[in-house]
C-alpha positions as CSV (number, residue, x, y, z in Angstrom):
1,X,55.3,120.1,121.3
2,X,52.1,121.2,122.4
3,X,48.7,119.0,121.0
4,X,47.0,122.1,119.6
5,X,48.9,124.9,118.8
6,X,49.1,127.9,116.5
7,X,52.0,130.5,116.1
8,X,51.2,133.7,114.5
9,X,53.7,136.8,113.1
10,X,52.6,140.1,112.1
11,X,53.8,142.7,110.1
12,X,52.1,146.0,109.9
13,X,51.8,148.9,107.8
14,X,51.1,152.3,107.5
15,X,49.4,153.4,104.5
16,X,49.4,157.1,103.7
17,X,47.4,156.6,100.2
18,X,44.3,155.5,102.6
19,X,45.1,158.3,105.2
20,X,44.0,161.3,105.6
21,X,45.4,163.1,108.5
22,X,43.9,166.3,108.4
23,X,40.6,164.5,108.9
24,X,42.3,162.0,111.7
25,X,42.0,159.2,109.7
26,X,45.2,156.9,109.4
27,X,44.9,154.0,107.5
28,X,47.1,150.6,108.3
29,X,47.2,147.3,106.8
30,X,48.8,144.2,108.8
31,X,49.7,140.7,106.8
32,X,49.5,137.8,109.9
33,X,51.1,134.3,109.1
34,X,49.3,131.5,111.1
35,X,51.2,128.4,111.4
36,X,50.3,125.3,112.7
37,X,53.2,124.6,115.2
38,X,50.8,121.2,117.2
39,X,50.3,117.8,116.4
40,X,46.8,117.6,115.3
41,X,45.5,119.9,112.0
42,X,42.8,122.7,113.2
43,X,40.5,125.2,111.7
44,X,40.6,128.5,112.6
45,X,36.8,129.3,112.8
46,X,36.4,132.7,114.6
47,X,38.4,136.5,115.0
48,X,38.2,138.9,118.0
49,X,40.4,141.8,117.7
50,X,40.7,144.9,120.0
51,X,42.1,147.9,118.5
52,X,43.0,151.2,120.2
53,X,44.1,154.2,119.2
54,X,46.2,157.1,121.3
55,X,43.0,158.5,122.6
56,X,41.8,155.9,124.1
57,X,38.9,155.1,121.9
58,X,38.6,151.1,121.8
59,X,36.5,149.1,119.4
60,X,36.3,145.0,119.1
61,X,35.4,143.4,116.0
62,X,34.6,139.7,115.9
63,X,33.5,138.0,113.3
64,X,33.5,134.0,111.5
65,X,37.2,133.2,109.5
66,X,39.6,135.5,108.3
67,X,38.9,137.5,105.3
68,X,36.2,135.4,104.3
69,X,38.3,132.1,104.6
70,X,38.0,129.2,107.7
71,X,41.5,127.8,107.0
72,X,42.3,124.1,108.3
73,X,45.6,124.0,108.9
74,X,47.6,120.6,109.1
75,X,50.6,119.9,111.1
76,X,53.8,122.5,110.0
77,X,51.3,124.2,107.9
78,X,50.7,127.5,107.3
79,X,47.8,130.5,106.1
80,X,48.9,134.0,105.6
81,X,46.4,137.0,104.8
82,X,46.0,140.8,104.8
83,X,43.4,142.7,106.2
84,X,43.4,146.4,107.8
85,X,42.2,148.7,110.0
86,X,41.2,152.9,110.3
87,X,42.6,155.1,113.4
88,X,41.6,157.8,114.4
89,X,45.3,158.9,115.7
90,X,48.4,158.1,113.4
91,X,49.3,155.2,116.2
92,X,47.2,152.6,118.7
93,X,47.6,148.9,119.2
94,X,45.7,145.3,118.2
95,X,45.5,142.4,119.6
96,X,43.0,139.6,120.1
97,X,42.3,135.8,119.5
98,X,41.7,133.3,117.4
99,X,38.7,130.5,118.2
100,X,40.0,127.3,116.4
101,X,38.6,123.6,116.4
102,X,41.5,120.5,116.0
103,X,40.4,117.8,113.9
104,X,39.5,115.5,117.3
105,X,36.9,118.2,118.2
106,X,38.9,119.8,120.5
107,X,38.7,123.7,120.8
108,X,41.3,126.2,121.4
109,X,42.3,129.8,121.6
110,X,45.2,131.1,120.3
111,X,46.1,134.8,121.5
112,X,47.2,137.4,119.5
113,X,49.9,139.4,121.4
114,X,49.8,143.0,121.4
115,X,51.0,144.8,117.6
116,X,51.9,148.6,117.7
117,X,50.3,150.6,114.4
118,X,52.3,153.7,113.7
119,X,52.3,156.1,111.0
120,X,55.3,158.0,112.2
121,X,57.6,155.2,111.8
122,X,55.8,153.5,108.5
123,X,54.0,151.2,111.2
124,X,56.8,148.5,109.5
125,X,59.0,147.4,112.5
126,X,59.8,143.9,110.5
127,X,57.8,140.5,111.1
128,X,57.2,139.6,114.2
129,X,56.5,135.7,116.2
130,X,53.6,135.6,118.9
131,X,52.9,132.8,120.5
């Protein structure tokens, strides 16, 4: 087992009662689960997403914690939240990274694999484990 070392899983969501598509505006939430899966507990400090939508239009967002929170996470331990996002088209993609700090000082990045967001199908494929 790795020293430092998140897992995260993702499940996203379309929601139509934030969406307007006649205005191309889709609205989507996504509910992560960041485990601790290394040795030593960390502290997630920092975000950086990349979203896209089907036209091509990218925007990053970065920003300190998660929805106002810095969670330290020991050992087998985990933090889940909800956050969410506007598209201009009814699907596009995230990913990104979080910035974390173990408890020795040691600092890390921990990707965020690509997530699809799609209105057509619900955007609610079931959970999903990145690494």
């Amino acid at each position: 087992m790795p020293k430092y070392q998140f897992s995260v899983e993702v499940e996203p969501q379309y929601l139509p009662d934030q969406s307007e598509p006649g205005s191309e505006m889709y609205g989507f939430s996504y509910t992560i689960t960041v485990h601790n899966t290394g040795e030593v507990p960390a502290q997630l400090i920092s975000r950086h997403w990349i979203i896209n939508d089907a036209k091509g239009h990218t925007e990053e967002v970065r920003g300190l914690g998660v929805v106002g929170q810095q969670p330290l996470l020991k050992p087998g331990e985990a933090f889940q939240y909800t956050s969410g996002c506007r598209l201009r088209t009814a699907n596009g993609t995230m990913h990104g990274s979080y910035f974390c700090v173990a408890a020795d000082g040691e600092r890390f990045e921990v990707e965020i694999p690509l997530f699809v967001l799609d209105a057509t199908t619900g955007g609610n494929a079931g959970p999903r484990v990145l690494h």
